[in-house]
N, C-alpha and C positions, 0 to 999 in steps of 0.2 A: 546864589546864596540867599537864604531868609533872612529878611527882613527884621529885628526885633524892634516895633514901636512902645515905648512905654505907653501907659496909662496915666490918664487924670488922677490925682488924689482921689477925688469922690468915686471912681471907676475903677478902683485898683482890686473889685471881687478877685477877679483874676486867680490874685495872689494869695486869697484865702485870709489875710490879715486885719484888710477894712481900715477905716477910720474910726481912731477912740471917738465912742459915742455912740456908732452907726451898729447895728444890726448886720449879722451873718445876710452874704450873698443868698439866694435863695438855691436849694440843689438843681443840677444840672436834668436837663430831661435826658433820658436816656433813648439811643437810637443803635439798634444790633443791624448787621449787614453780614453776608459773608462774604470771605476772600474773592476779589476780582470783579463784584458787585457793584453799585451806584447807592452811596449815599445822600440822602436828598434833605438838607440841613434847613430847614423852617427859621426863620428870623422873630420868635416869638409864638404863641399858640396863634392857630388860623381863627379865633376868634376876636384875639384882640384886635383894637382899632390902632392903627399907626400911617404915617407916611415913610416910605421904604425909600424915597427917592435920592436919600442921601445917610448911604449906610457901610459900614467899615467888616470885616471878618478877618477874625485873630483867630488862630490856633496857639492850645499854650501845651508847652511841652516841659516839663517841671518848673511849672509854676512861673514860665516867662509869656507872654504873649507876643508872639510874630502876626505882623499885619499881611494877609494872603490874597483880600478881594474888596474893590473899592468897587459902591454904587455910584453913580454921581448923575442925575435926573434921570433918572430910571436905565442908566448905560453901565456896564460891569467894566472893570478892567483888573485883571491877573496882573499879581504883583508877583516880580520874577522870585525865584525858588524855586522846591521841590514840588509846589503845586502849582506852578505858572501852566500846564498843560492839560490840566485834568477836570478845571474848575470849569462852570458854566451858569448863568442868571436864569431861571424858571419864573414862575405865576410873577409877571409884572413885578419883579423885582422881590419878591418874599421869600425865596429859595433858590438856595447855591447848592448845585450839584456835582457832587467828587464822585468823579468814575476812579475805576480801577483800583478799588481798595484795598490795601497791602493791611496785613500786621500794624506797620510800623503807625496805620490811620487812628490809632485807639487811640484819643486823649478827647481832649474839652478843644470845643470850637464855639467862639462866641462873637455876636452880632452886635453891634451899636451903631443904634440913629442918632441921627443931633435934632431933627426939626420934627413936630414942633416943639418937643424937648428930646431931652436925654433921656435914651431908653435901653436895658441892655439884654439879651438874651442868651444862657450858655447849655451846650448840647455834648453830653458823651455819651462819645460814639463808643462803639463795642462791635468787636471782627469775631469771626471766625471762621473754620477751616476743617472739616473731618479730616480724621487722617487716614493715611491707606491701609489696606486689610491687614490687621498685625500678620507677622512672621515669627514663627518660633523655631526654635533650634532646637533637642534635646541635644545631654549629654551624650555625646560617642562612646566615652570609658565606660563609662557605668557606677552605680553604685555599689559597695559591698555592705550587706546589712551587720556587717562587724566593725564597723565606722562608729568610731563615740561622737563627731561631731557633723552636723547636717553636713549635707555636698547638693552640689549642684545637680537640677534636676533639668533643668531646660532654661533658655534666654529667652525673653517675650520683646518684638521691638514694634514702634507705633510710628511710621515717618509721616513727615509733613504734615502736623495736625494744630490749629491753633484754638485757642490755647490748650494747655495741659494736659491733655487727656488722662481718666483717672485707669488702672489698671486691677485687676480683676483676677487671682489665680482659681483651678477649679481642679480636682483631683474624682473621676468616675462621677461627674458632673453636680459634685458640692464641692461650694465657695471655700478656700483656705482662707486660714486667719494667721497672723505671728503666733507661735506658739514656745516659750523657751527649750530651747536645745533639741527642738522638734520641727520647728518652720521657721523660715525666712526669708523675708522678701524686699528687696533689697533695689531700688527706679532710682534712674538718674536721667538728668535730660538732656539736648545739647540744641542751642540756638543756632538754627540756619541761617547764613547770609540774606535769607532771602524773609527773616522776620519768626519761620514755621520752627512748630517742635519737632525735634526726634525724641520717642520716649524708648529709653533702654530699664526692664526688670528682668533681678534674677531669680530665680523660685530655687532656695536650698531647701532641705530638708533631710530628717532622717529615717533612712525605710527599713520595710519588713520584707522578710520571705513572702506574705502573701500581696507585695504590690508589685509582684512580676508582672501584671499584665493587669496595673493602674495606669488609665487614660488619662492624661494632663494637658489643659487646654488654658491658653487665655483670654480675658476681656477687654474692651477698650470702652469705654463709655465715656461721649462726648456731647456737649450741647450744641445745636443750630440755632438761627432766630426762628426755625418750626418745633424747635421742642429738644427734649430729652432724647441720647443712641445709642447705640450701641455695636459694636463688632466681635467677633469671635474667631480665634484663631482654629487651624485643625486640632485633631489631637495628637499628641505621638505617648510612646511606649520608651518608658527609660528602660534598659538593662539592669537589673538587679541579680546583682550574686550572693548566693547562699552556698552553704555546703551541703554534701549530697545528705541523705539520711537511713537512704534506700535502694539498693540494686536488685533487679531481676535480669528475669531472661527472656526472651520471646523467640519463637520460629516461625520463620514464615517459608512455604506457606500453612497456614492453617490446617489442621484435619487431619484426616489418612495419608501417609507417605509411602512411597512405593519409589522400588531401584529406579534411574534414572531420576528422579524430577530433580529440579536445581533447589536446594534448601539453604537456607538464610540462618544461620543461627546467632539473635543481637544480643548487646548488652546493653539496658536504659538503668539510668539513674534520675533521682529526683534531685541534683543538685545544677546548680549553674557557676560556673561552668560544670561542664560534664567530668567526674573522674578520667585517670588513667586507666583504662581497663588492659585485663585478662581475662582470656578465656579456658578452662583445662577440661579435659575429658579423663574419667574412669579407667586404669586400667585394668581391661578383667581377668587379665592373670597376679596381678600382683594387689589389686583393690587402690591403689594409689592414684591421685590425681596427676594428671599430666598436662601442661600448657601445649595449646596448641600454636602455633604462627598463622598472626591474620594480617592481610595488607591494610585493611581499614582500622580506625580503633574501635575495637569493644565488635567489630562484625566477621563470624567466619563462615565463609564462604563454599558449599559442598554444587560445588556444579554440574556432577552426575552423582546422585546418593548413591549407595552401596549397603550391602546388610554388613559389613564389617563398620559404616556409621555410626551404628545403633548404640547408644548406652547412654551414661550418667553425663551431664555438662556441666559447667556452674563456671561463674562471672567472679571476677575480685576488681573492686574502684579503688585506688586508690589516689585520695585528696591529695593536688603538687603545694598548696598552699600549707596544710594542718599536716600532710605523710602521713593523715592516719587510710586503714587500709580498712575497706565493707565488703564482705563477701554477701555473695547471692544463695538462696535456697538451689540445692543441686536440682536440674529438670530430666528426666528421662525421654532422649528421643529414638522412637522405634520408625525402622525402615522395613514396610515389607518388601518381599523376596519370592522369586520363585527361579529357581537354578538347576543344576546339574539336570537337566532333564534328558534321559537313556529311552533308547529303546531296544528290545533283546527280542531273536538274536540282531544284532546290531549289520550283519552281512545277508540275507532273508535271500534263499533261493531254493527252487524246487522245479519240478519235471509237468507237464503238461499233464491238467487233472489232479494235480495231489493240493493239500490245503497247507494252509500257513498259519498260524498264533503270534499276534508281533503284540508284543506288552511293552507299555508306555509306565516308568516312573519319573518323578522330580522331588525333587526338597521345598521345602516351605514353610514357614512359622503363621500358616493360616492353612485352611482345611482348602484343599484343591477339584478339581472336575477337569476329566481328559474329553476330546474329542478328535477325532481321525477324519481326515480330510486326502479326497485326492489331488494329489501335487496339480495336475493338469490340470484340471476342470474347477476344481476348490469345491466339490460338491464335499459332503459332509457325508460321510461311511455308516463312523458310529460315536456311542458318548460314552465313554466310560474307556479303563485303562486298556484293555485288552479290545484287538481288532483280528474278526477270528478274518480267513480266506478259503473258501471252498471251491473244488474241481476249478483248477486255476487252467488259464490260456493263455496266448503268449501274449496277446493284449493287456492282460493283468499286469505285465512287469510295467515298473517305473516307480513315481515316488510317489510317498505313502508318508505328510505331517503329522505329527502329534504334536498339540496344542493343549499345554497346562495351563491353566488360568485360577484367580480366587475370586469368587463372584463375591466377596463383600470389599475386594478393594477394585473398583471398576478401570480399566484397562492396564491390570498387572496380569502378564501371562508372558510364555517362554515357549517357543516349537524346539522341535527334531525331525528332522528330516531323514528315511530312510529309503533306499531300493532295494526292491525285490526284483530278481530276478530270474526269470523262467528257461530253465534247459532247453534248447533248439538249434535244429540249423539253422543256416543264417533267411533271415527274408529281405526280398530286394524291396526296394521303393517301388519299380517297373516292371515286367516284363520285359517288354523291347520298347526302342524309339527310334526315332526317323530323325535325321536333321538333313536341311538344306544349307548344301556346303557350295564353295569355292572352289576349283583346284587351285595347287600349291599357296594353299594360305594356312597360316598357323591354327588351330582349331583346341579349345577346350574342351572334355568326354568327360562329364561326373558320372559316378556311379556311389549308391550310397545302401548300405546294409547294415543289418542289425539280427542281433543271434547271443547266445548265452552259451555256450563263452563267447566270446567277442570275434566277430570273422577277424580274417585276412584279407584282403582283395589282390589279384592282379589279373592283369589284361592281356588278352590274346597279340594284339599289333606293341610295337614298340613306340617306344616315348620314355617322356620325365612325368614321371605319377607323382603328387603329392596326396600323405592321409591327412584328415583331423578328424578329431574325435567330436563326434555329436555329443554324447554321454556314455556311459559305462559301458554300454551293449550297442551301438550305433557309431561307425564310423563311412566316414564317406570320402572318397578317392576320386582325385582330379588328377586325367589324363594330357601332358600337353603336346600333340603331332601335328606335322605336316600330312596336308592332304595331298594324298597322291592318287595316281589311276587303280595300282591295288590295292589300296584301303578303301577307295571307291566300289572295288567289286564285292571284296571279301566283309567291307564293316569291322566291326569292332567287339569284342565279347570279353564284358566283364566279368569276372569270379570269384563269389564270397566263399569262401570257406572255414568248416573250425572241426573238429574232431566228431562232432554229430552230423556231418555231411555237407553238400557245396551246395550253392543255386548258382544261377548264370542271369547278367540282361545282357541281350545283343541290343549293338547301336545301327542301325541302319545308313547309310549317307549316301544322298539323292542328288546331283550337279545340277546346279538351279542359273542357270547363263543368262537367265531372262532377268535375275533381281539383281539392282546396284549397291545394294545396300552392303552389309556384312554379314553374318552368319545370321542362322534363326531356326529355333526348335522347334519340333511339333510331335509330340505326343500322339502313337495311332494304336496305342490301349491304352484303356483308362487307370488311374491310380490303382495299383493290387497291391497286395501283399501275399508273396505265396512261396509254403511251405516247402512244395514239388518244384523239380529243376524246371525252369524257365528258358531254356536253352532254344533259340528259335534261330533254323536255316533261311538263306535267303532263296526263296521260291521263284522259278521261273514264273511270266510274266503269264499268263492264259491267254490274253486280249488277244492278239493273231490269229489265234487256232479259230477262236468261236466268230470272228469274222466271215472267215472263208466258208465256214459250215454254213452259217445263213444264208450268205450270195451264190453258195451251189443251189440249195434248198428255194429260193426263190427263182432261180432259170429255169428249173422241174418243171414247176410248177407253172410258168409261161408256157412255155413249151408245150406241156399238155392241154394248157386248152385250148393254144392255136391249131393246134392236131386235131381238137373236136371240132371246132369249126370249119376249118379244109374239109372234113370230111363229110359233116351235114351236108357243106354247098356240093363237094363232089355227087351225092345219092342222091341230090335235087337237079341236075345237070346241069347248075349251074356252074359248072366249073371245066372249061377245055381243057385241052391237055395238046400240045406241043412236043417234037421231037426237042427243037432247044430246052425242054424242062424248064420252061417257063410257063405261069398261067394266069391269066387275064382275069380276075373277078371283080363282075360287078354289083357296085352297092348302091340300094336306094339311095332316091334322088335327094333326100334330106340331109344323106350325110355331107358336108363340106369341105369334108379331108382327104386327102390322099397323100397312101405310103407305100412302100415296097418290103416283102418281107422275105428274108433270106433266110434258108433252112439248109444247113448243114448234114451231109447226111452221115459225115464221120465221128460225127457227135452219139446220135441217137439214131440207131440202121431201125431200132425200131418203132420208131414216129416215123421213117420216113415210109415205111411200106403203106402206110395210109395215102398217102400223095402217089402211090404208081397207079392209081385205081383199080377196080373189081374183075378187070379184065386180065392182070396181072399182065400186064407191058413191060417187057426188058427193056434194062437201061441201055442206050447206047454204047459201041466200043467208045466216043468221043466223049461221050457224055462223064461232069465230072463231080456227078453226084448233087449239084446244086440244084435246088427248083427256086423258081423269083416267080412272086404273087405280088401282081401289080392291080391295087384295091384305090377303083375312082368312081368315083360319085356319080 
């Protein structure tokens, strides 16, 4: 608890009242600190002369004085209370120092010596405290500018600040003032346990349409012991509603429109809230407006446009607050279009060498340009609606676009697609082919044709054929058989046929024993296409024959020059001759070889007459026509 020591009659400044006679106390000096700071309380100016050594300190808090701090030969001692802990004796005794200064530290603190008289000194002190960044609220609801009396515009609040902080409103960054039945501003405050202000203002006022999007901020301006401050809240944006005054219409997207694009058609108003809307279109048989159904308000929605889009639109707001109803100026929206697009004659066939005329129209509410394109290639023919065709070939059949387009709305355009096709018999993909097969394994045979009229196909071997159809004039047939020994010999022969004649491919199949694998094709003519039958036997083999011919042709030919040779050596005598028909010839010393050669004379009676020599020597009755020529080195 503090202490309260009264005062001396002559000492009772204190109290403000004095003694009749005596002269007003003299004012307090003043000492500013802020919150949580060291106040450093002087016993008198540091110029005056005094002895400190024996000196008392009172704080007076409505006008009572409590004794807080006794000097006594220059030794301090804290007198129990709220400031028995905080206190402390500085410069030899001339100043008492209060830490931790609260709020609650504002008042008069005064000093008495006794020796070597009575002397008194008194100090107010002065706190302070910034307070934290205001916070402002706006209104949520909003205002409506049909309000005869202000409404609230936002709440401005200033916590923990000491003292008072003044407050400040600001409207697109000029200061508001009270204004009757136009502004009000309206602070209140609330003491914290802990000494600090909270400052709460509320900013009413009455607005207009044009402060939909006025910025409202506020200020906190507070003093330090460094001077004059200040703080500023953000700004925010109150809701203001008016009624509408205005409807239109908008389409997005912007520009030239063309079938397909996704088109937006809104309704905006210039009120807040936004009317009810409607939206109606034109009807162009009857002239009357029609409401359309949109899921959105006021937005309808064309997520692939159409030229049946196209016409008159217009918007109707109507206010849920006034029910009165705004209609929009009607807008015309135009969708281009490019449609029905024909080509005649629509079915285009003809005979090998004659020509064709295939003419391109479409519809359109813009000026059009054709172009002919070939289906396969995409090469470009010609420009213009009409695509002539001269001395046609069966190559020419297939498909032939035409492509409408409007070159002033960039990528609106519509094809047609047409075949022509050319009178023919049928043409195969192949001639013939070869595969290497399996025996008894299952095996797939395509065969595939094309012809105007359309062939037929079937196959010489039996099986389950299936057709599909390539295109109009092209179909192609899958064979599914067992391989056997005579489908191995005989092959397989497919047959397109149609009323202007047949073609044929034969399948070949080779037994391949040496590969592990499963089937595998091999083509042995190259890709054709051919008018004339195609029809191919399977050929005996040549290879045997032209063997034997060369290996006759080459024993000839030994033979005869061994027979030249026997004979030079026999007309040189170097050659004996034997009843056994054998004969010994010898070869220079260089050669290193030796063989024996045996002459057959039932081979060739006329090589052998060379070897009976010139003398013409009969064979013997034993003799058995063999001569042996033993040739050594």
């Amino acid at each position: 608890m503090s202490t309260e020591v009264p005062l001396r009659e002559p000492e009772m400044g204190a109290s403000g009242r004095g003694v009749p006679g005596e002269a007003e106390p003299p004012t307090p000096e003043p000492l500013e600190v802020e919150v949580g700071g060291t106040a450093l309380l002087k016993c008198g100016p540091s110029h005056s002369p005094g002895n400190f050594s024996h000196v008392d300190w009172f704080s007076v808090h409505k006008e009572k004085p409590t004794l807080i701090f006794r000097v006594r030969k220059g030794q301090g001692q804290s007198e129990p209370g709220e400031y028995q802990h905080r206190l402390s004796l500085l410069d030899r005794g001339t100043t008492l120092a209060l830490a931790h200064v609260t709020p609650h530290d504002e008042r008069i603190f005064l000093c008495q010596g006794k020796r070597p008289q009575s002397q008194e000194h008194r100090i107010q002190l002065h706190v302070y405290k910034a307070p934290e960044e205001p916070s402002i609220q706006v209104n949520p609801l909003g205002i409506s500018v049909n309000s005869e009396e202000p409404e609230e515009v936002a709440t401005c609040v200033g916590r923990n600040g000491y003292p008072v902080p003044q407050v400040i409103w600001y409207k697109n960054g000029r200061p508001l003032k009270e204004e009757k039945k136009r502004v009000h501003i309206q602070s209140s405050q609330i003491v914290e346990s802990s000494g600090l202000y909270t400052l709460q203002s509320v900013l009413k006022a009455q607005l207009v349409k044009e402060d939909k999007d006025a910025q409202f901020y506020c200020e906190l301006n507070y003093r330090l012991p460094s001077g004059n401050h200040m703080k500023e809240s953000r700004e925010v944006v109150v809701p203001v509603f008016y009624p509408a005054e205005k409807v239109w219409l908008e389409v997005e997207p912007v520009g030239v429109l063309k079938e397909g694009d996704r088109v937006e058609i809104r309704c905006l108003a210039d009120g807040n809230p936004p009317p009810h809307f409607t939206i109606s279109k034109q009807n162009p048989s009857t002239q009357e407006m029609e409401e359309k159904a949109t899921e959105d308000n006021g937005v309808l929605v064309l997520e692939s446009a159409r030229k049946e889009h196209s016409g008159l639109y217009q918007c109707q707001g109507l206010d849920l607050e006034t029910m009165a109803s705004l209609p929009s100026e009607q807008q015309e929206l135009l969708v281009n279009y490019v449609s029905d697009v024909r080509v005649s004659p629509a079915a285009p066939e003809s005979r090998e060498g004659g020509s064709l005329a295939l003419t391109c129209e479409a519809e359109s509410n813009r000026a059009l340009e054709f172009q002919w394109l070939r289906e396969k290639t995409g090469q470009v023919l010609e420009r213009g609606p009409v695509l002539r065709l001269h001395n046609l070939q069966r190559d020419a059949g297939g498909g032939y676009r035409c492509v409408a387009s409007v070159p002033s709305v960039p990528g609106l355009n519509r094809t047609q697609l047409v075949r022509v096709a050319i009178f023919g018999s049928p043409w195969m993909t192949s001639k013939e082919r070869k595969m290497w097969v399996k025996e008894n394994t299952v095996l797939n045979l395509s065969c595939e044709a094309s012809g105007h009229p359309r062939p037929s196909i079937s196959w010489s071997v039996d099986g389950t054929a299936h057709e599909q159809d390539q295109d109009p004039q092209s179909v192609l047939s899958v064979l599914n058989v067992l391989v056997t020994p005579e489908l191995l010999e005989t092959g397989a022969e497919c047959v397109a046929s149609n009323f202007l004649g047949r073609n044929t491919t034969t399948i070949f199949l080779e037994l391949d024993s040496n590969r592990t694998t499963g089937l595998s094709t091999s083509t042995v003519s190259p890709y054709t296409r051919a008018n004339s039958t195609s029809t191919e036997k399977k050929l005996p083999e040549p290879e045997s024959k032209g063997v034997a011919i060369v290996a006759v042709t080459v024993c000839v030919l030994v033979l005869a020059v061994l027979g030249a040779v026997l004979y030079f050596f026999y007309k040189k005598g170097k050659l004996p001759c034997g009843r056994s028909g054998k004969q010994e010839i010898t070869l220079p010393p260089s050669r290193k070889s030796e063989f024996v050669v045996e002459v057959k004379s039932d081979k060739l009676p006329e090589e052998m007459g060379l070897l009976q020599g010139s003398t013409g020597d009969k064979r013997a009755p034993g003799d058995q026509g063999e001569k042996y020529i033993d040739l050594r080195h």
